[in-house]
Every structure is written in C-alpha cells, then in structure tokens.
C-alpha positions in Angstrom: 0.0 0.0 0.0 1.5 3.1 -1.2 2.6 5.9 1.7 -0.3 8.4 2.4 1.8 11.3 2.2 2.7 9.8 -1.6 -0.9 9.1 -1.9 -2.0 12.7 -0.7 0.3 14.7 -3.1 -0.7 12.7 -6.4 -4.4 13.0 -5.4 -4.1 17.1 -4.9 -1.7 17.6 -7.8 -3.7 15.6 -10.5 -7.5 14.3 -10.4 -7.2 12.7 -14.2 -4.0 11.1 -13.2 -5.1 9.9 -10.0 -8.3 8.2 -11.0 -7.1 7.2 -13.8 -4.7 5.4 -12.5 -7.4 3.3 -10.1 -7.4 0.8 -12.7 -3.4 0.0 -13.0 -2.3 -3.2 -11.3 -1.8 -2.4 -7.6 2.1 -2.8 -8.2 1.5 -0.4 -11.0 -0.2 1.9 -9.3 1.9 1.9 -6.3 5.0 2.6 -9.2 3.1 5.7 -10.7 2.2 7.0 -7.0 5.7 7.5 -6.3 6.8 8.6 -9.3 4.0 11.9 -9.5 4.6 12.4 -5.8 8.0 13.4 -6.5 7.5 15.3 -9.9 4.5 16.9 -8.3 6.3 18.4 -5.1 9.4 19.8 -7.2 6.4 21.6 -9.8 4.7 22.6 -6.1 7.8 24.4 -5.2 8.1 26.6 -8.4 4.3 27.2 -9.0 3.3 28.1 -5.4 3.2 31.9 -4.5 5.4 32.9 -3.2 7.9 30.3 -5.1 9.8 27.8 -2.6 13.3 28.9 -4.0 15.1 27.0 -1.1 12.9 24.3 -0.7 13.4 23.3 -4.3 17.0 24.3 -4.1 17.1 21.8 -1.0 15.4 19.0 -2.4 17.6 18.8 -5.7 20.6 18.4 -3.6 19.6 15.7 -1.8 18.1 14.3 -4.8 21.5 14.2 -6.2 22.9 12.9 -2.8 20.7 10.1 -3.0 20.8 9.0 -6.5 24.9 9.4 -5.8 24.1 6.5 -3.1 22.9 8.1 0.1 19.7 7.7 2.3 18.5 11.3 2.6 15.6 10.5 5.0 13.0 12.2 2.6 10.7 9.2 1.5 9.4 10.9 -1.7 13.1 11.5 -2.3 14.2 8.2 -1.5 11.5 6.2 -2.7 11.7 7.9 -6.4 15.6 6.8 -6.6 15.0 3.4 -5.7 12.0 3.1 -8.5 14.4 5.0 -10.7 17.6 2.9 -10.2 15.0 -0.3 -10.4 13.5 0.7 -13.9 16.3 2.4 -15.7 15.5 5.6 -15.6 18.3 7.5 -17.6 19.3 10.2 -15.0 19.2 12.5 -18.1 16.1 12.4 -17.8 15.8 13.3 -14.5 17.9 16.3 -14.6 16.2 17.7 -17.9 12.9 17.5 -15.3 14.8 19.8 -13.1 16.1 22.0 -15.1 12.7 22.8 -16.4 11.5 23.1 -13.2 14.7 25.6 -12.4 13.6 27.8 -15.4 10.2 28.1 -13.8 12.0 29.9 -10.8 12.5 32.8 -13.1 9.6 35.0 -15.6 9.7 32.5 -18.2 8.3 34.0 -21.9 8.3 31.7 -25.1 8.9 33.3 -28.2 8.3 30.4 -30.8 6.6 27.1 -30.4 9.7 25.4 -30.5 11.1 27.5 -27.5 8.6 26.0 -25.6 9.1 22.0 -26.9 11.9 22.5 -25.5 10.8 23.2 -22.3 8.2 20.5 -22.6 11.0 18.0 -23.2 12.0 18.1 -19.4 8.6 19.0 -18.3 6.5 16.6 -19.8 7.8 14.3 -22.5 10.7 12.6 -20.0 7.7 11.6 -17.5 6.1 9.9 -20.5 9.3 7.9 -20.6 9.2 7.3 -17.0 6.0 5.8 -17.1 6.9 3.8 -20.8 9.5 2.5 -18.5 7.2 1.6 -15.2 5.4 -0.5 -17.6 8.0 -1.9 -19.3 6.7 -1.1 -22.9 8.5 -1.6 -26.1 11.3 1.2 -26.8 9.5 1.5 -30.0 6.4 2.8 -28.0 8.5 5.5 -26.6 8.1 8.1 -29.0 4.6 7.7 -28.5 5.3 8.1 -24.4 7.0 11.5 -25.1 3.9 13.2 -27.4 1.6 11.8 -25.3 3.5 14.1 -22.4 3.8 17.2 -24.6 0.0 16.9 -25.8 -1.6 16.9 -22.0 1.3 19.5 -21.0 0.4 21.9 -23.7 -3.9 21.5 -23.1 -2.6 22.3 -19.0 -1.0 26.0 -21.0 -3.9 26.7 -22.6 -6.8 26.0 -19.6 -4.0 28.0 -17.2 -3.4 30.8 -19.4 -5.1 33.4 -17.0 -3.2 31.4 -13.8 0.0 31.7 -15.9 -0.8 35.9 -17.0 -0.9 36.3 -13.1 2.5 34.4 -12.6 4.3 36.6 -15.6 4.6 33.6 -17.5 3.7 32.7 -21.1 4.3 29.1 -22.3 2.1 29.7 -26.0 4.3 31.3 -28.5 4.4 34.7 -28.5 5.5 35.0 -32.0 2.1 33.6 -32.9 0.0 35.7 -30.7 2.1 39.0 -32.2 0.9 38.0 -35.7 -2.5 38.1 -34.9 -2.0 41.8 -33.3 -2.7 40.9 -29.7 -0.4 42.4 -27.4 -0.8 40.1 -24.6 -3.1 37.5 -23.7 -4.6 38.8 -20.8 -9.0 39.1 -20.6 -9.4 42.8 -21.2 -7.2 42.3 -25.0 -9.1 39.1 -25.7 -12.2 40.4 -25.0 -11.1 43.5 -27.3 -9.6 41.4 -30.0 -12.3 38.4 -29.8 -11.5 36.9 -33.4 -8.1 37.3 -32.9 -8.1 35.7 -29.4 -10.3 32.5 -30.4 -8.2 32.3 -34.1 -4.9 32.0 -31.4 -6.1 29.5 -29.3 -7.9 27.4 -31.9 -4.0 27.4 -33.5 -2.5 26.1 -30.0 -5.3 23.4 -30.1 -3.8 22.3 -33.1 -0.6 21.8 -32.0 -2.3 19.5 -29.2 -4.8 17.9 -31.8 -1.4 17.1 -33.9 0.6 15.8 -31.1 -2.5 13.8 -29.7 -2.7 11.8 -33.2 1.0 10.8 -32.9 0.6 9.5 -29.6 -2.6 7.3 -30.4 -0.7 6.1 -32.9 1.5 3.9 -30.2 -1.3 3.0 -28.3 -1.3 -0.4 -29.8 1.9 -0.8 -27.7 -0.1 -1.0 -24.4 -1.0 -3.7 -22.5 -5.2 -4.3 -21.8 -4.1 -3.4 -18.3 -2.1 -0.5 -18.7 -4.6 0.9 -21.8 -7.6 1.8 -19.7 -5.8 4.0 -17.6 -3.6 5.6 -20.6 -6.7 6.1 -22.3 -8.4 6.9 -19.8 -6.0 9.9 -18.8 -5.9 10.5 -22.9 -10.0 11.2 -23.2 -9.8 13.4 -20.3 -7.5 15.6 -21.9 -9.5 15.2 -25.1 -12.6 16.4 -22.8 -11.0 19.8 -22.3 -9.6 20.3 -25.4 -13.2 20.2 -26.7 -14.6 22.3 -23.9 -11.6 25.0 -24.5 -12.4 25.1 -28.2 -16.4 25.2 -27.8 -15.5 28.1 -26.2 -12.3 29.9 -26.2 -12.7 32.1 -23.2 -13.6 29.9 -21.0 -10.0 29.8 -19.8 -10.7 33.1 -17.8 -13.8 32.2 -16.6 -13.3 28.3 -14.8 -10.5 25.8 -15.0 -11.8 23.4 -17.0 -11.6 19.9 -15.6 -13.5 16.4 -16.1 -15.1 15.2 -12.5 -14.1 12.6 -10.8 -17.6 10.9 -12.1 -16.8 11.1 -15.9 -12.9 9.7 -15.0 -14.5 6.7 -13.9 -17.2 6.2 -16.0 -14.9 6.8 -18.6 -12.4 3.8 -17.1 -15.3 1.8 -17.0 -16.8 2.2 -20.6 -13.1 1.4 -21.8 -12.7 -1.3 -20.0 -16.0 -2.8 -21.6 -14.5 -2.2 -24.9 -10.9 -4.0 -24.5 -13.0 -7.1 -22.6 -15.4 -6.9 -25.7 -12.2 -6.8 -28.1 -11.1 -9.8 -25.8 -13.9 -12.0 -25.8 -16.5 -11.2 -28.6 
C-alpha cells in the first residue's frame, strides 16, 4: 500500500491522473504513485506563490545525494531513486525534469513554439518515458510516451493561461499571438480582440490535436491493463480540449476539468470495450 503522504500529493496535484490510475495493477499503481509524488512536489515548489526557491533548491541536492548512493531521510526523495535505479530511468532524464523546473524559478516567456518544446522535453515528455519504463513497454512505444507528455502538458498551457498571465509567464508562442496583433493574452485584449483571441487558441489546439494523433498512434503498444488507464488519462485531456475550443474564453472564466464521475465512468466504458475486443 503506497505511503499516504505519496498518496496525498498525487491525489491534490492531478485528479485525471489519479483516478485514472485506479485501474493499473496495484504494483503499478503503487510505481506511478511514487513517481507523481515526486514530480508533483518539485512543480509545487516553483508554482506556489510565493515560489519555494530553497525548498526546491534543498530537495535537488539531496536528490543528487541520493541517487549518488545516500539515504536522505526524505521518502518521496528516496523512494523515487529506488524506483528509478530499479526501472532504468536514464538520469538524463531526471535532470532535464529539473532544469525545467529551475527555469520556472524565473519570468519565463516563449517566443516560438519550439522554444517552448523544448521546455516540454523536461517538463512533460521525459515523464512519458518514466512511465513507458514503469510499464516496461516496447522502446518502440517510446516516441509515442514522449507526445503523449507534450500533448496533456500543452492542453494544462492553454486552460491556465489566465493562472499563468498572473504568474508573468507565457508558455504559447508569442511569435504567434504578435501576428495576430494581440499584445498580450490577458482578458481585457481578448475580450477586445475576440477573433483574434479565439483564431490564437484554436492554432494552440492544433498543435495538441497534432501531437494527440501521434501519440494514439503507439497506443497499440499497451498492454489491456495498462490501456484503460492511458486512455483513460488521454480522453480526459481530449474532454477539455473540446470544452476550450467550444468556447475559447472559458480559460478566464473556470479551470476546465473532467469530474471525478466522468474519470470513472470513462475507465469503466473502456474497459467494456478492450474485454469486448477480448472476448466477442
């Protein structure tokens, strides 16, 4: 049974991820805990205001004492090394997470789109390989791992684009939102420029639309038992794409989010499909 701290952080930090991962195999499940306990408190550090400059300072170092060998006597620190060391996890990896992380210590603009991919790759797309390798899935599915990480990372930019104005951050390209005239995209210039606003974000939901097809296209690479909750997670994000593009300034009214019902209604009406796939 996974730690209630561990438990507690995942559950706060991510409602898709968390019931969607209800229907992994409890060794699984216990694997993915740990692994968006850690990731979560480092993103906690750098999102919270005011930032937690030391505390994230102080938890990278004994991140680094403990993968170098040590016992730090931080469990979510500890824990993650010894799932890390078990599965392979390319330290890389771990350290492109960071330094994402880092950057978000400072007022982080993105110019072009692939400014921000870049960020995405320690952000987003290296937990997609964490969690290829916590399932042990083909190296050929991994490609598919990272876009799946970028697509749900780039839907969070969108829905949190008001959050992110009052933060002084802007992870959508600012190249793009220039050429359609806005200045910023705060909700007095959208609601001034209206067709510009809904022309920019329909273009940012393209890049997720794009990078959501690429992804579904590895989905054959999964497991029945590790599918419904991929899928699962997938559809959700899917959900608030659609809701975001229905209507483009909903993203300064509410932040758009799929209940806890339609997560597990979801799992379920999956899971009727990949038995029916099995059986009939």
């Amino acid at each position: 049974m996974e730690n209630n701290l561990q438990k507690n952080i995942f559950k706060r930090g991510s409602k898709t991820y968390f019931y969607s991962s209800i229907f992994f195999p409890k060794k699984v499940k216990k694997e993915v805990t740990i692994l968006y306990a850690f990731v979560r408190l480092v993103d906690d550090f750098v999102d919270s205001s005011p930032q937690k400059k030391q505390e994230f300072f102080d938890f990278y170092q004994k991140f680094n004492q403990a993968w170098g060998g040590d016992l730090v006597g931080n469990k979510i620190i500890d824990d993650f090394v010894l799932l890390a060391k078990q599965k392979d996890f390319s330290f890389s990896w771990v350290n492109a997470f960071f330094q994402a992380m880092k950057s978000d210590l400072e007022e982080k603009k993105y110019f072009e789109i692939d400014d921000t991919i870049s960020y995405m790759y320690g952000s987003a797309e290296v937990i997609g390989l964490m969690m290829a390798k916590i399932m042990k899935l083909d190296p050929q599915s991994y490609y598919g791992a990272k876009m799946l990480g970028r697509a749900m990372q780039y839907i969070n930019f969108i829905r949190d684009l008001d959050e992110d104005n009052s933060l002084n951050r802007q992870y959508l390209p600012i190249k793009e939102m220039r050429d359609l005239t806005l200045i910023n995209l705060g909700k007095q210039e959208a609601y001034r420029k209206p067709e510009e606003f809904k022309k920019f974000i329909y273009q940012q939901l393209n890049y997720y639309k794009q990078w959501q097809r690429d992804a579904e296209n590895y989905f054959s690479y999964l497991p029945a038992r590790y599918y419904i909750p991929i899928v699962t997670a997938s559809y959700m994000y899917n959900y608030t794409a659609k809701k975001i593009e229905k209507n483009p300034f909903i993203v300064f009214k509410k932040r758009v989010k799929p209940s806890k019902f339609l997560i597990i209604l979801t799992s379920i009406k999956i899971s009727f499909k990949v038995l029916w796939k099995k059986y009939f």
